[in-house]
N, C-alpha and C positions, 0 to 999 in steps of 0.2 A: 524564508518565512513560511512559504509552502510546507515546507518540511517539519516543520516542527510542530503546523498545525495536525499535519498527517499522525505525527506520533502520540500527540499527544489525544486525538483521537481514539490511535489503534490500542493506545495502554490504558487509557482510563477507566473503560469496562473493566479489563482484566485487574486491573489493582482492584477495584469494587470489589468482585468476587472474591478475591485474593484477603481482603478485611473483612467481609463477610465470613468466611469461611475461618478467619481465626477467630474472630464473635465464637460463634458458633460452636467452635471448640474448648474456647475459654470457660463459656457457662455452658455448668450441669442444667440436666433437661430436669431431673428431680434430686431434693436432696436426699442420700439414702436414710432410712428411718433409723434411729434408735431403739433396738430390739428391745435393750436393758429397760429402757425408760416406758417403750408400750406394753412389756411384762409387766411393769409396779401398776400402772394404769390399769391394766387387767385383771393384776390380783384384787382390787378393790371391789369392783361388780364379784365377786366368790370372799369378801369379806377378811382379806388383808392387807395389813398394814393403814388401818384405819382407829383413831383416838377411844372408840366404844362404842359397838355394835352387837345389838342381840336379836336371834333368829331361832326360827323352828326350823325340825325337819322331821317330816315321815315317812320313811322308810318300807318298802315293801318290797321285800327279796324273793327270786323263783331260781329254784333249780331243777332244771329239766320239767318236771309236770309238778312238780313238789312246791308248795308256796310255805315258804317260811313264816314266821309270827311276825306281825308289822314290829314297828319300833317310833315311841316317839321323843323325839331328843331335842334339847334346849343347848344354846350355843351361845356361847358371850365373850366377846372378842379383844383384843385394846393390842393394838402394833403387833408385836411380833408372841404375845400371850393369849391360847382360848384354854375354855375349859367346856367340856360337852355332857353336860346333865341328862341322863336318861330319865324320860318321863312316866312312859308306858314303854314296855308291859309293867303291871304292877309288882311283882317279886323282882323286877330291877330297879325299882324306881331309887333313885339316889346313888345310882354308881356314877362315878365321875372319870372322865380321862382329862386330865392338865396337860397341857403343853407349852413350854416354856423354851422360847429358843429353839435348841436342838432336841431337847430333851422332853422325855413324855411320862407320865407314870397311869395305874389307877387303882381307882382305891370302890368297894363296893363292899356291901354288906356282910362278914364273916370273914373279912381281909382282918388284920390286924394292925396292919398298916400300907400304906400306899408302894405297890411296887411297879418299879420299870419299865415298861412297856416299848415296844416298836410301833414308829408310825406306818410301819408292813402289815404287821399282824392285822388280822381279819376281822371286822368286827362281826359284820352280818353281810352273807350274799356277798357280792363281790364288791362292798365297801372297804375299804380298810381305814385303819385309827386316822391315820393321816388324810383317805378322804372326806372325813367328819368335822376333824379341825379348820379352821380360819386357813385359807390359801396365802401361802407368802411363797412364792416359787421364786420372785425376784433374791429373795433373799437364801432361796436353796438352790438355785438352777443360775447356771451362765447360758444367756441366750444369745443366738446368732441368726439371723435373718438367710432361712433355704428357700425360700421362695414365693410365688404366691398361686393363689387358686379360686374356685368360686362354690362355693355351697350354698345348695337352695336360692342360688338368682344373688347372693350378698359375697362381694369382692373379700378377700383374706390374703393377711401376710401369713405365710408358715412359720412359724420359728421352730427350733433346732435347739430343748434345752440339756445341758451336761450337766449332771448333780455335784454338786460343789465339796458334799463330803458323801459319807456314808449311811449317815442317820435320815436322809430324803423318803419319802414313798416309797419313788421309782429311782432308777438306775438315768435313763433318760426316757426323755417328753417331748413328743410333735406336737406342736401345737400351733394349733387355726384361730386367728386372734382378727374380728372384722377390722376390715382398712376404717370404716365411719366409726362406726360406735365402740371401738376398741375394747369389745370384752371376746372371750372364748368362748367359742361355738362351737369347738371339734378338738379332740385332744385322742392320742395313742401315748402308751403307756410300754414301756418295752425293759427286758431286764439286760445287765448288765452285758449279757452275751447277743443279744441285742433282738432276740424273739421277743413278737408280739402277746405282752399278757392282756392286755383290756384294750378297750376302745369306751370312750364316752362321747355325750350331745349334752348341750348346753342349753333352756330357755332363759329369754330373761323378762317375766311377768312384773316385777318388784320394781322398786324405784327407792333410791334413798335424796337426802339431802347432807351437801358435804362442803363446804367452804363457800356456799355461796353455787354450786353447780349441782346439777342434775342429776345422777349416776345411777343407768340401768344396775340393779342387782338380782343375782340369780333365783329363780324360781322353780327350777327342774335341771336333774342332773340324771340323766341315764348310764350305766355300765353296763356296758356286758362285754363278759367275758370271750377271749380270745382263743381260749383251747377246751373248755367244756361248756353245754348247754346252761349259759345261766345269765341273768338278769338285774339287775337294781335298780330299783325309781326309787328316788328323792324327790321329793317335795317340801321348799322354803316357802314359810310365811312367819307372819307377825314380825318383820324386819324392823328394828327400830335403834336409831341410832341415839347412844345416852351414853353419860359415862360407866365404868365398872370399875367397882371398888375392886384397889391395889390386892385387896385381901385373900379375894377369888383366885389369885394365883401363887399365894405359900402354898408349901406342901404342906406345913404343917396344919391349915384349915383345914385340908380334904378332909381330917376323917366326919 
């Protein structure tokens, strides 16, 4: 009787640690994030993939000591369709770039019709067509979770995005997306051979209202270029979330 009280003493502990220890094992400390899903989450604070959104933005490009002529541009949104109305300067006012899907055109004054464009091409300063449009990355970019980091005191996932065709921006995109507030705060921009061409900063001043929730939206977007002296602030306002007529995005409207 002795004996088996002995054992059952000396094993007890050890089986404890021994189920403990597969506990432990069995459950994740966290579950990993879904990159894809806090990508769509983050295009919406940069105004994609969202029912009808319209926005300003002012532009002011430097290159080297050179300050370019501002620009001010009207933007109105609907899922995976914008179209970017330039306001000012006056001799542009009314040129449009549509963007539709994959595909982009624009049409301006002395055009005869709307032609082709790339969301590469330059518009102003180190802006280009595609960083003017409505953001839908989820829907150009496959993201993968590289890691995490901290900017300015606020926790970040990295992601790691691959451009899904050839008609994207960029080639690929790091991107710093807050762990809390899940928009982008820090984005690199890199070409296909995989040098750095820009760096951007992200505010987010704006606030929309969207199914019922809150949604920081951007209010300042900084570029600057990664291989010569130069510059870009943006500046959103007058955000307002409304529908937008189907119409705004035939091409046959543009002219």
């Amino acid at each position: 009787m002795s004996d088996r009280l002995s054992q059952t003493r000396l094993w007890t502990p050890t089986m404890k640690r021994l189920l403990l220890l597969l506990l432990f094992v069995a459950t994740p400390l966290h579950a990993a994030p879904d990159a894809q899903a806090l990508l769509e989450r983050a295009d919406q604070a940069r105004g994609g993939g969202l029912p009808g959104i319209v926005w300003e933005i002012r532009i002011q490009a430097r290159e080297g000591d050179r300050q370019l002529e501002p620009q001010r541009i009207e933007v109105r949104a609907v899922d995976e369709a914008s179209v970017a109305e330039t306001l000012e300067p006056a001799r542009f006012r009314g040129a449009k770039i549509l963007q539709v899907g994959r595909n982009m055109w624009l049409t301006k004054s002395g055009l005869a019709k709307p032609i082709p464009v790339s969301p590469r091409q330059r518009m102003t300063g180190q802006a280009s067509n595609g960083d003017i449009a409505a953001t839908n990355y989820a829907a150009d970019y496959t993201a993968t979770l590289a890691g995490e980091d901290t900017l300015d005191g606020e926790p970040c996932l990295i992601l790691e995005l691959a451009a899904k065709h050839k008609r994207t921006t960029y080639d690929r995109v790091r991107y710093w997306v807050s762990s809390k507030r899940e928009v982008a705060v820090q984005a690199e921009f890199y070409s296909l051979s995989g040098k750095l061409l820009k760096t951007a900063r992200f505010d987010y001043g704006n606030e929309i209202r969207f199914e019922g929730r809150r949604i920081p939206f951007v209010s300042r977007m900084v570029i600057r270029d990664a291989i010569i002296d130069g510059e870009t602030d943006m500046r959103y306002s007058n955000v307002r979330v409304r529908p937008v007529a189907a119409a705004e995005f035939e091409l046959g409207q543009m002219q």
